[in-house]
Every structure is written in structure tokens, then in C-alpha cells.
Wavefront OBJ file of the C-alpha trace (Angstrom):
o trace
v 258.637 252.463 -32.405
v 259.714 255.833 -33.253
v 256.622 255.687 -35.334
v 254.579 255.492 -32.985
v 256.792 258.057 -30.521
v 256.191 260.991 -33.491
v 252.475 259.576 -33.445
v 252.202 260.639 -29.695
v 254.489 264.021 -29.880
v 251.882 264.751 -32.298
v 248.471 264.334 -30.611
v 250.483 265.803 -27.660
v 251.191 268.812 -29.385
v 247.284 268.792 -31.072
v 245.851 268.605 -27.581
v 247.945 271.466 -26.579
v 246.842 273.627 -29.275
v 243.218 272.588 -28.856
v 243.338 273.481 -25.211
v 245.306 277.287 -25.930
v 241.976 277.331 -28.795
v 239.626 276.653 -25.851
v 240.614 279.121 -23.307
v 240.689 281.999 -26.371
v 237.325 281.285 -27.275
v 234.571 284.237 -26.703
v 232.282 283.041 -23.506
v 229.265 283.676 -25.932
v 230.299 280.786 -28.008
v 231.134 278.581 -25.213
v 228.007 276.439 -25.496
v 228.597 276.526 -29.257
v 231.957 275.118 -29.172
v 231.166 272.888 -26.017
v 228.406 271.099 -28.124
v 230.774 270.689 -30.872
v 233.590 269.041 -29.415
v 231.034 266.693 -27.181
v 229.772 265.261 -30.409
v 233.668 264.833 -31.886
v 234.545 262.664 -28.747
v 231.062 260.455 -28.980
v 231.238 257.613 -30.903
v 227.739 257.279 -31.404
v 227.782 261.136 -32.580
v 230.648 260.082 -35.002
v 228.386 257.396 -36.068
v 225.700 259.051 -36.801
v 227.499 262.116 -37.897
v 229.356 259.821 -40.736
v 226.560 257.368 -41.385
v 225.472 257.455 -45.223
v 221.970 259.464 -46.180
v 219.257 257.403 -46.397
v 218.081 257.882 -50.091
v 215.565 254.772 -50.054
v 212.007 256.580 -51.985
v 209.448 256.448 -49.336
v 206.908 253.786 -49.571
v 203.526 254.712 -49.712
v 202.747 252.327 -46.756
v 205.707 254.626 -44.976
v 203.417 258.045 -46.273
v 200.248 256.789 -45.141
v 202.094 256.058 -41.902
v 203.032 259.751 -41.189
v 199.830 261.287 -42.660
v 198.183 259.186 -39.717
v 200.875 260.217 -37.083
v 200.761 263.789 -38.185
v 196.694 263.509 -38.033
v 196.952 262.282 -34.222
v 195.837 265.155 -31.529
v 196.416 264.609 -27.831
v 199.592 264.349 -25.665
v 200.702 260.773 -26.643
v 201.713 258.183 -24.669
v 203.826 258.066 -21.394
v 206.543 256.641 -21.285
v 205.106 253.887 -18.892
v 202.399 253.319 -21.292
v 204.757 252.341 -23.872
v 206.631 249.981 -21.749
v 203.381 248.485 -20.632
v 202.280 247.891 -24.494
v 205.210 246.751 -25.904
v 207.032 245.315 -22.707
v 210.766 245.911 -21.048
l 1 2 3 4 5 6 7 8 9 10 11 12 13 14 15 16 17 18 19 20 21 22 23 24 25 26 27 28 29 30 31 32 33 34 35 36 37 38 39 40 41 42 43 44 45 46 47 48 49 50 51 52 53 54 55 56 57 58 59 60 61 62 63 64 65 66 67 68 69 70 71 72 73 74 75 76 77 78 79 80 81 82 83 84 85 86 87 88
């Protein structure tokens, strides 16, 4: 129990400091910071900002693939279109 007590004191005391941080940073580097700590509270950000590298080789099925995307001209497809082709 007092464990956990110091455990709470302590994120207390983080927040604290985070907040004093906050209102001392420059309102230039507002969005800056505001982007930042919206990606530390995600969990799908922290997923994605911890997830391993992918370091498979590229197949050259997967090459021939993005030659042909890369090749494409034109707008693309809706959204609508795609959910009429591959259904929702």
C-alpha cells in the first residue's frame, strides 16, 4: 500500500510539473508540443510509435506492385467506390 501511495505522490507531482512546462511554453511551439503530447497519450500512437521496423527485403511481386501504383494517373477512387468494390 504505501507502494502504491509513493506511486501516486509521484505521477501527482509529474503531472504538476508537466502542466507548470505547458503554460511556459512559447505560443509558437504550441502546435509543436500539442502534437507531441497527443501522440504520448494514444495508444495506437504508442503502438505504432514502439512497433519494431519492418526489415522484411521487398519482394519483387511487392516492387512490381508500386512501379504500377506509382505509374497510375488520375484522381483515384472515392471513397464510395471503394466500399462499393470491396464491400462494408
Amino acid at each position: 500500500m504505501i507502494e502504491s501511495m509513493a506511486q501516486i505522490h509521484r505521477s501527482e507531482t509529474d503531472r504538476q510539473e508537466l502542466h507548470a512546462l505547458v503554460d511556459h511554453i512559447p505560443a509558437g511551439d504550441l502546435p509543436a508540443a500539442r502534437k507531441i503530447l497527443r501522440a504520448l497519450a494514444d495508444p495506437v500512437w504508442q503502438s505504432i510509435l514502439t512497433a519494431p521496423l519492418d526489415d522484411e527485403p521487398e519482394t519483387e511481386e511487392e516492387r512490381a506492385e508500386v512501379e504500377a501504383a506509382r505509374g497510375e494517373t488520375g484522381a483515384g477512387a472515392t471513397h464510395e467506390e471503394v466500399l462499393r468494390e470491396f464491400g462494408a
